[in-house]
C-alpha positions in Angstrom: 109.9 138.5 116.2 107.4 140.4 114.1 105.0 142.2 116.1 101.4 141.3 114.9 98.2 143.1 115.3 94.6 142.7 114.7 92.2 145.0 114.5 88.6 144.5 115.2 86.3 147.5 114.6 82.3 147.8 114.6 79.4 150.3 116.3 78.8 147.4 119.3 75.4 148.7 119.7 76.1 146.5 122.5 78.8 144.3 122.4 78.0 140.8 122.8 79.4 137.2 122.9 79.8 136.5 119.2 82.2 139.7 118.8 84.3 138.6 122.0 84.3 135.3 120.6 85.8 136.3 117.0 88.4 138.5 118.7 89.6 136.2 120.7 89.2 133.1 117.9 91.1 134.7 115.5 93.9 136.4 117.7 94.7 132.8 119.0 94.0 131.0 115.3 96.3 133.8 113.4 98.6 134.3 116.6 98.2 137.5 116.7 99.8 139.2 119.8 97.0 141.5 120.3 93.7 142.5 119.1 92.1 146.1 119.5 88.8 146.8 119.6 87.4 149.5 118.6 84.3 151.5 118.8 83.1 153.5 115.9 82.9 157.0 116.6 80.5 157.9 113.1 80.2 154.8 111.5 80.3 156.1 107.9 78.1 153.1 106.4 75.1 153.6 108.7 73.1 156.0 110.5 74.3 157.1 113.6 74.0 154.8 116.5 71.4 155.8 118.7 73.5 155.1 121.8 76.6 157.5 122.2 79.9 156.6 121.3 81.1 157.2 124.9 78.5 154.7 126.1 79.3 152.1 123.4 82.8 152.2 124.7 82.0 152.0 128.4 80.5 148.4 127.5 83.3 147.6 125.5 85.5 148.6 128.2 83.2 146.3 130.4 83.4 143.3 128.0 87.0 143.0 127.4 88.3 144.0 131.3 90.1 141.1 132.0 90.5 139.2 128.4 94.2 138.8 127.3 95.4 139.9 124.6 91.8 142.1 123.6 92.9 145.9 123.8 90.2 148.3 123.8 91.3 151.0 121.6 89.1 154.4 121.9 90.9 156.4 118.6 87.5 156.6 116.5 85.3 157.5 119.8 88.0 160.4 120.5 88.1 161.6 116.6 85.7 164.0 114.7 83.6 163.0 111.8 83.1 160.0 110.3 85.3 157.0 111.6 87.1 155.9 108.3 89.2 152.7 108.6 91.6 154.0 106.3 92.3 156.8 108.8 92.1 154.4 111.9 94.7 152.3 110.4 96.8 155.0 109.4 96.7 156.1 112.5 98.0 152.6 114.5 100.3 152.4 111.7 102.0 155.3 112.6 102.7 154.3 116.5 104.0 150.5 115.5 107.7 149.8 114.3 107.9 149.5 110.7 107.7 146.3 110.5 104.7 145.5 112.6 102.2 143.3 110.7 98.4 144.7 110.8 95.6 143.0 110.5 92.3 144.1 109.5 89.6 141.7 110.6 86.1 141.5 109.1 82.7 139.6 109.4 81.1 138.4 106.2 78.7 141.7 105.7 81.5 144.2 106.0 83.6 142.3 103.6 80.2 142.0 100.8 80.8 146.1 101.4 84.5 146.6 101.1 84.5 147.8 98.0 82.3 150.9 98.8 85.1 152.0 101.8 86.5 155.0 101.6 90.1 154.6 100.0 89.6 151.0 99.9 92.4 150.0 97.5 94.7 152.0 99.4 93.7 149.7 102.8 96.5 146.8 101.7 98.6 148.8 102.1 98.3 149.8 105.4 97.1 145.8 106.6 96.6 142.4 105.5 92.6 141.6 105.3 90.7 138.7 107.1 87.8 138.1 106.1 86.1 136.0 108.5 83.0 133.6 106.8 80.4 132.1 108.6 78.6 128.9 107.9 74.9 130.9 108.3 75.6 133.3 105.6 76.8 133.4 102.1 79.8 135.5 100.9 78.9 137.9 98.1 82.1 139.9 97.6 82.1 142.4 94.7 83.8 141.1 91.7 86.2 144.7 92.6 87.1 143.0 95.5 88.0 139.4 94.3 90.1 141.0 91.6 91.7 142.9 93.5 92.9 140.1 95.8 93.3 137.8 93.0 97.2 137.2 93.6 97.0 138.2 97.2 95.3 135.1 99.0 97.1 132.9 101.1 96.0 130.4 103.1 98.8 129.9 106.2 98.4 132.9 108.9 102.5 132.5 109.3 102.3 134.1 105.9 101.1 137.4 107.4 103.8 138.2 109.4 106.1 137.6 106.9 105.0 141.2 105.7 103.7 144.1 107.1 100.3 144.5 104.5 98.8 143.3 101.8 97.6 140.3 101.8 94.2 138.6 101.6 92.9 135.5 103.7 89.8 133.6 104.4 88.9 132.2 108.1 85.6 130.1 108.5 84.8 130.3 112.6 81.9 128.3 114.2 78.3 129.5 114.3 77.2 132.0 116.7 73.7 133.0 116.2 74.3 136.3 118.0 74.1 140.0 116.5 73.4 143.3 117.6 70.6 143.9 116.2 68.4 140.2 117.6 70.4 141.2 121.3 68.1 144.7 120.5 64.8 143.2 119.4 64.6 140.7 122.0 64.9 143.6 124.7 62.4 145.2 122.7 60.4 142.3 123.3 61.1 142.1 126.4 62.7 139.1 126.6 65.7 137.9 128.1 69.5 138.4 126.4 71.9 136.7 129.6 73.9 134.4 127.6 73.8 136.6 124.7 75.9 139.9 126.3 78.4 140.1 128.7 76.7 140.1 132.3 79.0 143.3 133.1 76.9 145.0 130.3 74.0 144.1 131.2 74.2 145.3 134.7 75.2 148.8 133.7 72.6 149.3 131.4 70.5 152.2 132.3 66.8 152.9 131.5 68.0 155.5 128.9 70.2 152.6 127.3 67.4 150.2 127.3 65.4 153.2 125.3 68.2 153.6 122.8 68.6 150.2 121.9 64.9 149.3 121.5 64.5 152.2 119.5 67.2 151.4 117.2 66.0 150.5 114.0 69.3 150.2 111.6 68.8 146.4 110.3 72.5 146.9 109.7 74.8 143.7 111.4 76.6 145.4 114.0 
């Protein structure tokens, strides 16, 4: 049987529930056999994160201990420079059989920005694309994009192990009002975020990372 894998990648500036909850969504929904997650060393779209990449990791590592089928995947964190997907992909590529199915799995505000990603046209060929919409926000891919995929969507997730790359689908998951950056400004509020975050992150956080994060002011989704 075709071997598939997704591929989950953000900053995690800290990790919370609604990333655990798309990973682990999506690898049952797709049947995936695994997904890894994976910290961005230099994310290439944003400043860098305040917290190391290191640290990020640690809670990632936190997070997922324990969660079949989630694979925390440290490739960007131990790379230099800026943590292209292209190169992260190319990368896993290289270690699976040929015939391994990839796929690349992205939230609504990374999708609105695929066109801008370096070597983006070249990405189907390395993985299929997921675009994951969410009822709160409203898809605005580039008209780049949608062209691009024109001939390329399919709507059954048997259809992408059937190839190795290059195809295009849509996944609508239920509403999780949880992001990275209302998990920072309620701790910069001082206000409470069980519920929200792991309790295993929590618990490890450190003055310094309590600092870091309230001091973070990328509006970017992460």
């Amino acid at each position: 049987m075709t071997t598939a894998v997704g591929i989950f990648g953000g900053t995690f500036s800290p990790i919370h529930h609604g990333h655990l909850r798309l990973a682990i969504e999506l690898r049952e929904r797709l049947g995936l056999d695994r997904v890894h997650v994976i910290p961005a060393g230099e994310p290439p779209h944003r400043d860098r994160p305040g917290v190391s990449a290191r640290r990020r990791l640690q809670w990632v590592q936190l997070a997922c201990a324990g969660e079949p089928g989630l694979v925390v995947d440290d490739r960007e964190v131990r790379r230099d420079g800026r943590s292209y997907t292209y190169d992260t992909l190319a990368s896993l590529r290289a270690e699976l059989p040929d015939d391994a199915s990839l796929v690349l799995l992205l939230g609504d505000d990374a999708a609105n920005q695929f066109h801008t990603w370096h070597r983006w046209q070249e990405i189907p060929q390395l993985a299929h694309l997921v675009f994951v919409e969410r009822a709160d926000a409203t898809a605005a891919r580039s008209p780049q994009v949608d062209a691009w995929w024109r001939d390329k969507r399919v709507t059954d997730p048997k259809a992408l192990k059937s190839r190795r790359a290059g195809l295009l689908m849509s996944a609508a998951l239920p509403p999780l009002a949880i992001s990275s950056t209302r998990v920072r400004g309620l701790l910069k509020a001082g206000r409470s975020i069980r519920g929200l975050v792991p309790q295993a992150v929590i618990d490890s956080f450190t003055t310094e990372d309590i600092d870091f994060l309230t001091h973070d002011e990328d509006p970017a989704k992460d």
